[in-house]
C-alpha positions as CSV (number, residue, x, y, z in Angstrom):
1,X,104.5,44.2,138.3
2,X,108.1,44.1,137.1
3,X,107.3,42.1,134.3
4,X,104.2,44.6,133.4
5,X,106.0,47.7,133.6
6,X,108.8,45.9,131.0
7,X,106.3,44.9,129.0
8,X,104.6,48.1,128.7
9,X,107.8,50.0,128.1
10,X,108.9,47.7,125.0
11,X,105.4,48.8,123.3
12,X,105.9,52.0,124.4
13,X,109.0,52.1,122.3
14,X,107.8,49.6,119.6
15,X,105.1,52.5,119.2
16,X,107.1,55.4,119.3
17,X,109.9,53.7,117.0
18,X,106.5,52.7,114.6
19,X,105.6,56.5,114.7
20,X,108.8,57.8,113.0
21,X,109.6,54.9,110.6
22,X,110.2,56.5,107.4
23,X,106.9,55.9,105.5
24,X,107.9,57.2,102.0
25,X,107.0,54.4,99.6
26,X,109.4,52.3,98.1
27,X,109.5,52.0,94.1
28,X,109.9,48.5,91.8
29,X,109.5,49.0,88.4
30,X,110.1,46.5,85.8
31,X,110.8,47.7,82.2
32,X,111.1,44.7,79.6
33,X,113.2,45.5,76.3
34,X,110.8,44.7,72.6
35,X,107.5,43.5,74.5
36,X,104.6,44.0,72.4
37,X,101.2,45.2,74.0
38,X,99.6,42.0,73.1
39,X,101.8,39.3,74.7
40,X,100.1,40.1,78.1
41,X,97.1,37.9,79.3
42,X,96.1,41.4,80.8
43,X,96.3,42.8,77.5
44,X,94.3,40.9,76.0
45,X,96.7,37.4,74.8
46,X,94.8,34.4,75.6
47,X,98.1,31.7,74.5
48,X,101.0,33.2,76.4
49,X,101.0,32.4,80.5
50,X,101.9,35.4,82.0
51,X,100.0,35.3,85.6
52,X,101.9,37.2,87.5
53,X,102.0,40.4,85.4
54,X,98.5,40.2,84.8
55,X,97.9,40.2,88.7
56,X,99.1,43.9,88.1
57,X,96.6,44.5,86.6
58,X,94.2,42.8,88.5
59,X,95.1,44.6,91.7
60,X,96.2,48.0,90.3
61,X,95.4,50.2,87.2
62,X,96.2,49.3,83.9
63,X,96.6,51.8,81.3
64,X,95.7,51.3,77.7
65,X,96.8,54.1,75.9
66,X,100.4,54.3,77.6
67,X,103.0,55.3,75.1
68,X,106.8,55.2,75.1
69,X,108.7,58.5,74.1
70,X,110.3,56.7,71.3
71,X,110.7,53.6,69.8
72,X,114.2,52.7,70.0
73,X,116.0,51.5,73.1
74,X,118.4,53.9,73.9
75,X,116.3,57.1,72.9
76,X,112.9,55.5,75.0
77,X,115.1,54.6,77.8
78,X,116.6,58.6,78.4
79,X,113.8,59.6,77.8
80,X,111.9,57.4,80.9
81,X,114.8,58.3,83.3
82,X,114.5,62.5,82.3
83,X,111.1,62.5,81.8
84,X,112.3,64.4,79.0
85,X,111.9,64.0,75.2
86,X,115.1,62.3,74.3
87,X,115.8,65.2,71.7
88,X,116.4,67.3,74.7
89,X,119.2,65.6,76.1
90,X,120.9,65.1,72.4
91,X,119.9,61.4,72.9
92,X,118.0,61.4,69.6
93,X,119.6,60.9,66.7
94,X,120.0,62.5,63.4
95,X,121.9,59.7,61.5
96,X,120.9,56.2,60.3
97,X,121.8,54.3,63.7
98,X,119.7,55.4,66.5
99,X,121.3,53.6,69.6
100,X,124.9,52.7,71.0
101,X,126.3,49.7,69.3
102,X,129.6,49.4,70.9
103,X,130.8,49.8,74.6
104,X,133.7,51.4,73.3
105,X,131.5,54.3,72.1
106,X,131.7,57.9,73.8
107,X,128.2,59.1,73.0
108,X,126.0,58.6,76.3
109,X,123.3,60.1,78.9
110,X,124.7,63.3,80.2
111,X,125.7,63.7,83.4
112,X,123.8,66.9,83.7
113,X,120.3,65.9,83.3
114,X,118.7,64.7,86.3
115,X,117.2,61.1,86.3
116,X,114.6,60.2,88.7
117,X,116.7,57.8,90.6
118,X,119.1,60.9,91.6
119,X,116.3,62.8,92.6
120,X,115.5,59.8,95.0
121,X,119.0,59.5,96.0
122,X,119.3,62.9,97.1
123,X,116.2,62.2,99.3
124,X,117.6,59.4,100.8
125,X,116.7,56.5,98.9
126,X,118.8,53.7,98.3
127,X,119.2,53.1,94.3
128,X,119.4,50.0,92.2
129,X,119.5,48.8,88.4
130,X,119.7,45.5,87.6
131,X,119.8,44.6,84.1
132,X,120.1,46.8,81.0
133,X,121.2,50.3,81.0
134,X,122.1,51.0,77.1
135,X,122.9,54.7,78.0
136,X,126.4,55.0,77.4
137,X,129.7,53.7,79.6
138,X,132.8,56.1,78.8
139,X,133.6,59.6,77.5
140,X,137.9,60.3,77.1
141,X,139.0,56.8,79.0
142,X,138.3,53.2,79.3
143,X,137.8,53.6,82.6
144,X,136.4,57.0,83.4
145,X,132.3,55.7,83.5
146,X,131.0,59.1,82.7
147,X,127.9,57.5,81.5
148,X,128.1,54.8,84.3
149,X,124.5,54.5,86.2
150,X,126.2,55.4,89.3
151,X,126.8,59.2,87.6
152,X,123.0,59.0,87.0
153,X,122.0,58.1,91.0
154,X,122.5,54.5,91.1
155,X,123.9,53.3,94.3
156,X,124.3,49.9,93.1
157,X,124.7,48.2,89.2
158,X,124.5,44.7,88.1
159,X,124.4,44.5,84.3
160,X,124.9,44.8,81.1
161,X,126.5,48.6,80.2
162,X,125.2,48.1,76.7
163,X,122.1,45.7,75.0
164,X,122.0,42.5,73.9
165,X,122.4,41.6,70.7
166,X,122.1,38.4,68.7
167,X,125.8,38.5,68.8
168,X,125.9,38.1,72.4
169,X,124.5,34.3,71.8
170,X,126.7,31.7,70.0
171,X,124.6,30.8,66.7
172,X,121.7,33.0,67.3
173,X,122.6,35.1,64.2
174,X,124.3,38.3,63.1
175,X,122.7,42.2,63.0
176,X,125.7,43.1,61.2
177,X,125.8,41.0,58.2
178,X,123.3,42.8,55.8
179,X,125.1,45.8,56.8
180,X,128.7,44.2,56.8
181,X,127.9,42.7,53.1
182,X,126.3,46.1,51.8
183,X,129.4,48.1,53.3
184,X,131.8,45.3,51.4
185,X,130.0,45.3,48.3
186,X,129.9,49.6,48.2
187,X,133.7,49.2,48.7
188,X,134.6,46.6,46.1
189,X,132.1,48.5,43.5
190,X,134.2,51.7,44.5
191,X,137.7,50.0,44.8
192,X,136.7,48.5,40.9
193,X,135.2,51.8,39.6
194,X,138.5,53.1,40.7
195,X,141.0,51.3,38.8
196,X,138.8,51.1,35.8
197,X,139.2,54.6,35.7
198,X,143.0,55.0,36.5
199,X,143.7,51.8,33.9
200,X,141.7,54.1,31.4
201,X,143.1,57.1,31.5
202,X,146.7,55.1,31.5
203,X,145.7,53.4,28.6
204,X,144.7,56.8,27.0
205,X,147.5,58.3,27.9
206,X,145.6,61.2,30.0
207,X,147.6,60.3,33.4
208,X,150.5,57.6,34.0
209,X,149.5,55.2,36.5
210,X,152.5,53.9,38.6
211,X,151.6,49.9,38.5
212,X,153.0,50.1,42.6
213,X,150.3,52.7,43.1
214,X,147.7,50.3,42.0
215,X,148.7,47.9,43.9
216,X,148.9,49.9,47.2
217,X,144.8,50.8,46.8
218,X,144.4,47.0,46.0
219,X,146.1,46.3,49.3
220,X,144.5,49.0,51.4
221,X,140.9,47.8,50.4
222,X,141.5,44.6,51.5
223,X,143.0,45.3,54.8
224,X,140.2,47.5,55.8
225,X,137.8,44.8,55.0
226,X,139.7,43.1,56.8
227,X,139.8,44.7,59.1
228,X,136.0,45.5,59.2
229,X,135.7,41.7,58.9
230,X,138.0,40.9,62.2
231,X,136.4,43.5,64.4
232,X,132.8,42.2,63.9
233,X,134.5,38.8,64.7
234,X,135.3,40.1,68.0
235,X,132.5,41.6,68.8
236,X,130.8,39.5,71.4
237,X,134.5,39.2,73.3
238,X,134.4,43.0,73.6
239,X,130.5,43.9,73.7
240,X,128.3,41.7,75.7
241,X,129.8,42.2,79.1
242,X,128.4,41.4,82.3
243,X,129.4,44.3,85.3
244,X,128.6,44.5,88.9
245,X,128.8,48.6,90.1
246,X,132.4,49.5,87.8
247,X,133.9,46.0,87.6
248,X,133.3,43.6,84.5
249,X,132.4,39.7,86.1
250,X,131.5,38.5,83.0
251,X,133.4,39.5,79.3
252,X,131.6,38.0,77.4
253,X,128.4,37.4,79.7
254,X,126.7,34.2,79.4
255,X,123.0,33.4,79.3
256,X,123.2,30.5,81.5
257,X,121.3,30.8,84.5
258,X,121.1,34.8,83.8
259,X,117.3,35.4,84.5
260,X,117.9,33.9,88.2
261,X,121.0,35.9,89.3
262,X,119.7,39.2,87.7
263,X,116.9,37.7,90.4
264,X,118.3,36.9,92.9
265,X,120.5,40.3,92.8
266,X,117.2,41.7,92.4
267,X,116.1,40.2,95.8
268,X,119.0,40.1,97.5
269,X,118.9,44.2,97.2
270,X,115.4,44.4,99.0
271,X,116.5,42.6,101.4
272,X,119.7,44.7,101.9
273,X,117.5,47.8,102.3
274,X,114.8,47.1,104.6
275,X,115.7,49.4,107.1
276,X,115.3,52.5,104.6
277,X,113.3,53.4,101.6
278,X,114.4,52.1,98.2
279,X,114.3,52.2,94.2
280,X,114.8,49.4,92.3
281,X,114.7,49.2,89.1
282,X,114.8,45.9,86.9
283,X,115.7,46.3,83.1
284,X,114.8,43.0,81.8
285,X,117.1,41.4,78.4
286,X,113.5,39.8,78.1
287,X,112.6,39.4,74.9
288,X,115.3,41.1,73.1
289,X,117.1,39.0,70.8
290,X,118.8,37.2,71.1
291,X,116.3,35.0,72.9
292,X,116.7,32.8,76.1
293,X,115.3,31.1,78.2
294,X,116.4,28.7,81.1
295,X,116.1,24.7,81.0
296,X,112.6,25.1,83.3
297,X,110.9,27.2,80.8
298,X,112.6,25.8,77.4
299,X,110.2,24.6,75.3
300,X,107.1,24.7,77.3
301,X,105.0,28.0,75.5
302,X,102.8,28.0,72.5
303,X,105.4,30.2,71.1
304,X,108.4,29.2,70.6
305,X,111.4,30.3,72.4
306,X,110.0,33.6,72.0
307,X,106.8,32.7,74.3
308,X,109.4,30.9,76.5
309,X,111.7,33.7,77.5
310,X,108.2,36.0,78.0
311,X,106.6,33.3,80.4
312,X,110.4,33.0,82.0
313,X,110.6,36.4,82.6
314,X,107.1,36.5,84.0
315,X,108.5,34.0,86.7
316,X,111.0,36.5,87.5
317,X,108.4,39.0,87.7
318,X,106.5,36.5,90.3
319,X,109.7,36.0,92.1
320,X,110.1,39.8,92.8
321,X,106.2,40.4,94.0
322,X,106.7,37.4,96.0
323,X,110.0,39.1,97.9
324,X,108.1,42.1,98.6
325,X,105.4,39.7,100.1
326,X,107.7,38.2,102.4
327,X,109.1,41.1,103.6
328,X,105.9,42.9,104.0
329,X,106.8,45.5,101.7
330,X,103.6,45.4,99.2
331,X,101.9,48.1,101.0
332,X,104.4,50.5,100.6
333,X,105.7,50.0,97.3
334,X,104.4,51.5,94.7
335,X,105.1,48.3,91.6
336,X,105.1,49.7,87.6
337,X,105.2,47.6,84.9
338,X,106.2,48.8,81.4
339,X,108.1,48.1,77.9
340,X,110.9,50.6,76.5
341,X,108.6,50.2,72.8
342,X,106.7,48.0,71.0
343,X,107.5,44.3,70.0
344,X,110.3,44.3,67.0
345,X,108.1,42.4,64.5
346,X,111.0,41.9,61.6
347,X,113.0,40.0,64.2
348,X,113.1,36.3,62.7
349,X,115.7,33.5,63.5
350,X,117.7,32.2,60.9
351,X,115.7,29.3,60.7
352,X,113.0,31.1,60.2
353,X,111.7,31.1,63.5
354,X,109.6,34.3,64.6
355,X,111.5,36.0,67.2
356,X,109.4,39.1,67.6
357,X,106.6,39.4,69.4
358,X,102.8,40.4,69.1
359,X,101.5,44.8,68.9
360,X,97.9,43.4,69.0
361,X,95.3,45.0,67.0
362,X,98.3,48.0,66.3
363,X,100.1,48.6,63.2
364,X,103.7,48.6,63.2
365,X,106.3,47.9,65.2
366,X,110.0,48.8,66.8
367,X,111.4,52.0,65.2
368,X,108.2,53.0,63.7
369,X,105.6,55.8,65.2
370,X,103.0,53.6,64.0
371,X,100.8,52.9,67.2
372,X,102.6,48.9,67.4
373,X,106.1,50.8,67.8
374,X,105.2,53.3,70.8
375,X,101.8,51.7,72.6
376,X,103.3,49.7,75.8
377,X,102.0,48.2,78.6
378,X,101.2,50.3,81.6
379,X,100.8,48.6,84.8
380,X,101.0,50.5,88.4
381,X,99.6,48.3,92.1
382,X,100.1,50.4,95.3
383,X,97.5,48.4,97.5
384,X,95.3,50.4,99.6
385,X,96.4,53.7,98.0
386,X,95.1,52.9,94.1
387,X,92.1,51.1,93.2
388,X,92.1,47.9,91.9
389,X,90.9,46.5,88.3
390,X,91.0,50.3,87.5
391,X,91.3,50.8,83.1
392,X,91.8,54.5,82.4
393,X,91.9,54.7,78.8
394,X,93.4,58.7,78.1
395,X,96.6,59.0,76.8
396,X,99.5,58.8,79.0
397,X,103.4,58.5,78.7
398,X,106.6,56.8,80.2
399,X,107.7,60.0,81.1
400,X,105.1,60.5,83.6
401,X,106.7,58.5,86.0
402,X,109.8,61.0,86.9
403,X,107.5,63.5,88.2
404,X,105.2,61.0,90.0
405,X,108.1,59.9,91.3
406,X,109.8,63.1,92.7
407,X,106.6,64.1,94.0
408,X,105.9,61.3,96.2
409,X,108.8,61.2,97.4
410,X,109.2,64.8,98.1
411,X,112.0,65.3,95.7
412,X,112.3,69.1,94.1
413,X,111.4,69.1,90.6
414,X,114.6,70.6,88.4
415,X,113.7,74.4,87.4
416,X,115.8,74.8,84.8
417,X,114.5,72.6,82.4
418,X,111.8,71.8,80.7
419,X,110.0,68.3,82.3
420,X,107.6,66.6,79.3
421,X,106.3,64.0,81.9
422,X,102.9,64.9,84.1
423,X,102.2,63.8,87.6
424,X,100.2,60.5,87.1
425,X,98.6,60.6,90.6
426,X,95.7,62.6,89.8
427,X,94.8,60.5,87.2
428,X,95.4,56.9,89.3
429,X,93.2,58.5,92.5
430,X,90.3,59.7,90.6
431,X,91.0,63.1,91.4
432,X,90.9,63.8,87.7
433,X,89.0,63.1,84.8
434,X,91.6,63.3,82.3
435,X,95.5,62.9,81.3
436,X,97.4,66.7,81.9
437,X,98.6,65.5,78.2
438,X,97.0,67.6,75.4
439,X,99.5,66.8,73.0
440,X,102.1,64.0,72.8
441,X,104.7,64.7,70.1
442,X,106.4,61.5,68.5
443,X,109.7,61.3,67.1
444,X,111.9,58.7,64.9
445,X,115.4,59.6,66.1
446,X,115.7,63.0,66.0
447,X,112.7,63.9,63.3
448,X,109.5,64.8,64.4
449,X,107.1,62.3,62.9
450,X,104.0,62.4,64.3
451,X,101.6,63.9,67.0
452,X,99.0,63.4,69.0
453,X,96.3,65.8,70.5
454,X,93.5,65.0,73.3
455,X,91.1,67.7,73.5
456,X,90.3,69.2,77.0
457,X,87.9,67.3,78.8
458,X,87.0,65.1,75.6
459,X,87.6,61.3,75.1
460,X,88.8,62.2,71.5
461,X,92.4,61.1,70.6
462,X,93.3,62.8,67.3
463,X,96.7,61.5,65.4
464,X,98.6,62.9,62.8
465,X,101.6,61.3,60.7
466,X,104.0,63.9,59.1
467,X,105.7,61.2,57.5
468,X,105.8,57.1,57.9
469,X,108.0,54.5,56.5
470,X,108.3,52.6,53.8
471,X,107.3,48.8,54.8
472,X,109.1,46.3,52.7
473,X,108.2,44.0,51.4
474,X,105.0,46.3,50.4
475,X,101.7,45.5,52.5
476,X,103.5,44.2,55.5
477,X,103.8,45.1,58.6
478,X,107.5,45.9,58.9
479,X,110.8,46.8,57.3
480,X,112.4,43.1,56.3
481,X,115.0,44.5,54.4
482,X,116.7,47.0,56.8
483,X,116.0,44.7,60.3
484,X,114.4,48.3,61.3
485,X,112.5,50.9,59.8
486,X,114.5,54.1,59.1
487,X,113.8,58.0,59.5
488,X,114.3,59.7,56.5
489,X,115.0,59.6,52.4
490,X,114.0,57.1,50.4
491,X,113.0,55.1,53.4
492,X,110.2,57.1,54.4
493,X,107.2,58.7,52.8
494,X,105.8,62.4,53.9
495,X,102.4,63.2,53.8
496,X,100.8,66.8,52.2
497,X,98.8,67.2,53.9
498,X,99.5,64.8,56.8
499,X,97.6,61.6,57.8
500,X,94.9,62.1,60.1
501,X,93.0,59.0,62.6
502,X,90.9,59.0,65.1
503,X,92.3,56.7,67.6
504,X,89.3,56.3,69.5
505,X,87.0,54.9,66.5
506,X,90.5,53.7,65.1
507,X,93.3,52.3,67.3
508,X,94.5,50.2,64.3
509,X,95.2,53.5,62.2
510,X,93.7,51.9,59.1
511,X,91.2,54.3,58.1
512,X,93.0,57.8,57.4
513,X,90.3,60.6,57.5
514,X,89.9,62.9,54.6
515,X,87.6,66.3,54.9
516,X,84.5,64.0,53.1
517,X,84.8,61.9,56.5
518,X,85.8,64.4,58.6
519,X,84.2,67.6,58.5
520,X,86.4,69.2,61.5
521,X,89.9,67.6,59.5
522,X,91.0,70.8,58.4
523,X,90.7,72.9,62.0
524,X,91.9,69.3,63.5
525,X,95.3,69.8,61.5
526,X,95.6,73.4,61.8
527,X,95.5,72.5,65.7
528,X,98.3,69.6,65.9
529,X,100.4,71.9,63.6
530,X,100.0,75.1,66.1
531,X,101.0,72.8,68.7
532,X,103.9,71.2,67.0
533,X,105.2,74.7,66.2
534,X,105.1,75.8,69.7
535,X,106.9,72.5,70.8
536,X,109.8,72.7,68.5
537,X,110.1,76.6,70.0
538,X,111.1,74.8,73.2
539,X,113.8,72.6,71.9
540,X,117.5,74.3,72.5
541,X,120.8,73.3,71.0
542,X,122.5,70.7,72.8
543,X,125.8,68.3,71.6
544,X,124.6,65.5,70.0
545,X,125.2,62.0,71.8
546,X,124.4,59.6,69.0
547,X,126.5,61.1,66.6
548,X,128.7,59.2,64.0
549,X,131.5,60.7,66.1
550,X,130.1,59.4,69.7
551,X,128.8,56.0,67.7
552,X,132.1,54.5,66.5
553,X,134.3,52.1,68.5
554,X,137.2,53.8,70.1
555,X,140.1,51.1,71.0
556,X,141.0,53.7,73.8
557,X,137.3,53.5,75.4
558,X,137.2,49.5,75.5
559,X,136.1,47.6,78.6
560,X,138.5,45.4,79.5
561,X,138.9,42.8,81.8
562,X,142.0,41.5,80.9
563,X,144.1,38.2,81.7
564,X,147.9,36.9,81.4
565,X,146.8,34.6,78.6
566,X,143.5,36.1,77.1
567,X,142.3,39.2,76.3
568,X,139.2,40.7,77.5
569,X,137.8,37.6,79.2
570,X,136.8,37.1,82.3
571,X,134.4,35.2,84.4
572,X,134.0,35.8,88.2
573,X,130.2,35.0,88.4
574,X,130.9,34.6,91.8
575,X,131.3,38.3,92.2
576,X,127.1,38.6,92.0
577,X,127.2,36.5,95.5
578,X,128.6,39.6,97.1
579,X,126.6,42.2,99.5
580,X,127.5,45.5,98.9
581,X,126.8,48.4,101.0
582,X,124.2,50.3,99.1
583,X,125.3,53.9,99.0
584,X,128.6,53.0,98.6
585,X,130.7,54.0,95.6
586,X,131.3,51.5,92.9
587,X,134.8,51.7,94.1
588,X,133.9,50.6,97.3
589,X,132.5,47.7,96.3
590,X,133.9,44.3,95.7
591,X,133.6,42.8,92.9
């Protein structure tokens, strides 16, 4: 009887304990950097092996008309944190660069908008990114990290503060040498114009030219290229760093054996937090150039190490589905799958390699508001709570997920803002028809490009380009000679009136509709353009993040992880090995 009574008091307790477990769902979302829509079995790619992304799919919704809110890293990325176009946040910019090149930059995320993952922190959820963040480091100081993920509700980092580059890979290439060679070449046309002019008007008598003075410009142009030429030298040492919470492990990071610890860090944080609900939140390098892929998966795609790194980072996909597996977390995680923008289709090796990947049946790529630059994939599994093999085809954004999120989870949605994103739960549980999006507006950097409108309970998508760029060379598909396609002057063509497509009759945008085709085109554009005009009423002055000013490289605002004998190098790989206490601040935690 002894035995019995124990034995019915421990399930007593086991049930009471099961009662008030905290039965919030957890969150995994995966985000790859320059994935097109049609590298995915699931989207359609029959040569690529990517198995266990497609299972997504398989047992959860997959969207087809999901679209990023830009198509540039840095500007997508704010804007799938916020919710919010990135133009609100002054991370949109107005200038020829339109993301952070430099960790030494002071341009960043500010620390006043709310990202999702603070919204969970606040409800009790432990935080993680693991990967990429792109969003900004420091402001006044090297080591202030006002832009650091844990100001933005990330308990715990392991990363790369900025992007990588092709830079980041010995022999993989340069992004800086077209520019570099064009910057030269202005200079020594300018420099020569310069003393042509001085020697003339000496020689005519019109001004006396001190030969010293000559001289001196002589000199000065060649230090600054120079030093232009030094600094770009350097820039892998003092860009491509590897941090764990505020501490730099790797200056410059390697790509050996990178996939598994981002991994196993990925893991090793589930594991960590089994006892409490949990974001995490893995940015994948994956396929960003420059490309990598580890010894097991080197060579062995149809495509090149392009095909390579997508079927390794697939693997690491696998590895993370298989964690929550083990620790019997799948029903009670909500998985989403995405990309930050379309595949970057000028990206090609220096041996002429194709480094960028496929947009399908869409035109366009990267940097371009063509559908290939801004259609992603879209992937969500919650067993038991959405239905799976589920395809809803309406248009829906990567800013939907901050308000799915904060609703799930309970989280108070911010008041004093405006929030772009709609809650996507409706839409996943059949409890409605269509997307809350009427109208998604499209921007390249800060310039409002293009629009979209979905009637009220119609499957008609209508599209209209207010200007699109220049491909070069002419007919194809991309911008070859600027590496991306730009937002404004000579780069770009505007349209009087604008281009008009049916996306549902035309996904590829190939067919532009004129009133002879059309007969509604006139009250179609008189529509978009109400709507735009209403949208731009809502935008507010705010500083501007990706500013020339917040874009250059401050020596004051370096990284470093300095030595005795060599500056700004480090490797202490061994530092990802640690278990930090999630919740703790970054200067809590070893490194």
């Amino acid at each position: 009887m002894n035995i019995l009574a124990v034995f019915l008091l421990l399930h007593l307790a086991q049930t009471i304990l099961g009662q008030g477990a905290d039965q919030r769902p957890n969150y995994v979302i995966f985000m790859a950097d320059d994935l097109g829509i049609g590298d995915l079995g699931c989207y359609g790619n029959t040569t690529l092996r990517t198995p266990h992304i497609d299972s997504l799919a398989h047992d959860g919704v997959l969207l087809t008309q999901h679209i990023a809110a830009a198509s540039l890293c840095t500007p997508s990325r704010a804007a799938f944190l916020t919710g919010r176009y990135p133009v609100r946040s002054g991370m949109a910019s107005f200038s020829r660069i339109g993301v952070f090149l430099f960790t030494a930059g002071s341009g960043g995320l500010p620390t006043n908008e709310t990202t999702f993952a603070k919204l969970l922190k606040g409800q009790g959820y432990s935080t993680a990114l693991i990967g990429k963040w792109h969003l900004g480091l420091n402001c006044e100081a090297s080591g202030d990290h006002c832009h650091h993920p844990a100001n933005h509700g990330f308990d715990y980092f392991y990363g790369l503060p900025l992007t990588n580059m092709r830079n980041c890979k010995p022999n993989s290439g340069d992004i800086f040498v077209a520019g570099a060679r064009r910057a030269v070449r202005a200079a020594v046309q300018l420099v020569t114009l310069a003393l042509f002019t001085l020697l003339l008007l000496d020689y005519l008598a019109l001004l006396t030219v001190p030969w010293r003075a000559l001289g001196f410009v002589l000199l000065a142009a060649a230090l600054l290229i120079g030093a232009v030429v030094l600094f770009l030298s350097q820039f892998r040492q003092l860009n491509c760093i590897l941090m764990q919470n505020d501490k730099i492990i790797q200056q410059p990071f390697t790509f050996d054996s990178l996939t598994q610890r981002l991994t196993n860090q990925a893991t090793s944080f589930m594991e960590r937090n089994l006892g409490r609900p949990f974001l995490l939140f893995t940015s994948y390098l994956h396929v960003h150039t420059a490309l990598h892929a580890s010894q097991e998966f080197l060579g062995k795609s149809k495509h090149g190490l392009y095909g390579d790194s997508v079927e390794e980072m697939d693997w690491s996909v696998g590895e993370i589905l298989a964690s929550l597996e083990r620790l019997n977390l799948s029903q009670r995680t909500l998985v989403y799958f995405t990309s930050d923008q379309g595949a970057h289709v000028e990206e090609i090796s220096d041996e002429g390699e194709m480094h960028g990947g496929w947009n399908g049946i869409y035109k366009g790529g990267k940097a371009t508001n063509w559908e290939g630059g801004i259609r992603v994939p879209g992937l969500l599994r919650w067993p038991g709570v959405l239905a799976a093999g589920k395809e809803i085809h309406g248009p829906t954004s990567n800013m939907d997920l901050f308000p799915t999120i904060a609703k799930l989870a309970g989280a108070t949605m911010p008041s004093d803002r405006i929030i772009d994103g709609r809650d996507l739960m409706p839409l996943l549980r059949d409890e409605a028809l269509w997307s809350e999006h009427e109208f998604l507006f499209h921007y390249c950097n800060g310039y409002l490009s293009a629009a979209r409108w979905h009637p009220r309970n119609s499957s008609a998508v209508w599209k209209v380009h207010f200007f699109t760029p220049n491909f070069y060379p002419e007919g194809s598909q991309g911008c070859f000679d600027t590496h991306v396609c730009l937002c404004y002057g000579r780069d770009v063509s505007h349209h009087s009136p604008p281009l008009l497509y049916d996306l549902l009759g035309d996904p590829g945008e190939t067919r532009p509709l004129t009133p002879a085709s059309e007969p509604r085109h006139q009250r179609i554009l008189e529509v978009i353009s109400s709507a735009v005009e209403d949208h731009r009423r809502t935008l507010g002055p705010v500083p501007d993040q990706l500013s020339v000013g917040n874009l250059v490289w401050k020596p004051w605002l370096q990284p470093c992880c300095s030595s005795s004998w060599q500056l700004c190098h480090c490797d202490h790989r061994e530092g990802g090995k640690s278990t930090p206490r999630d919740g703790d601040s970054p200067s809590q935690t070893p490194a």
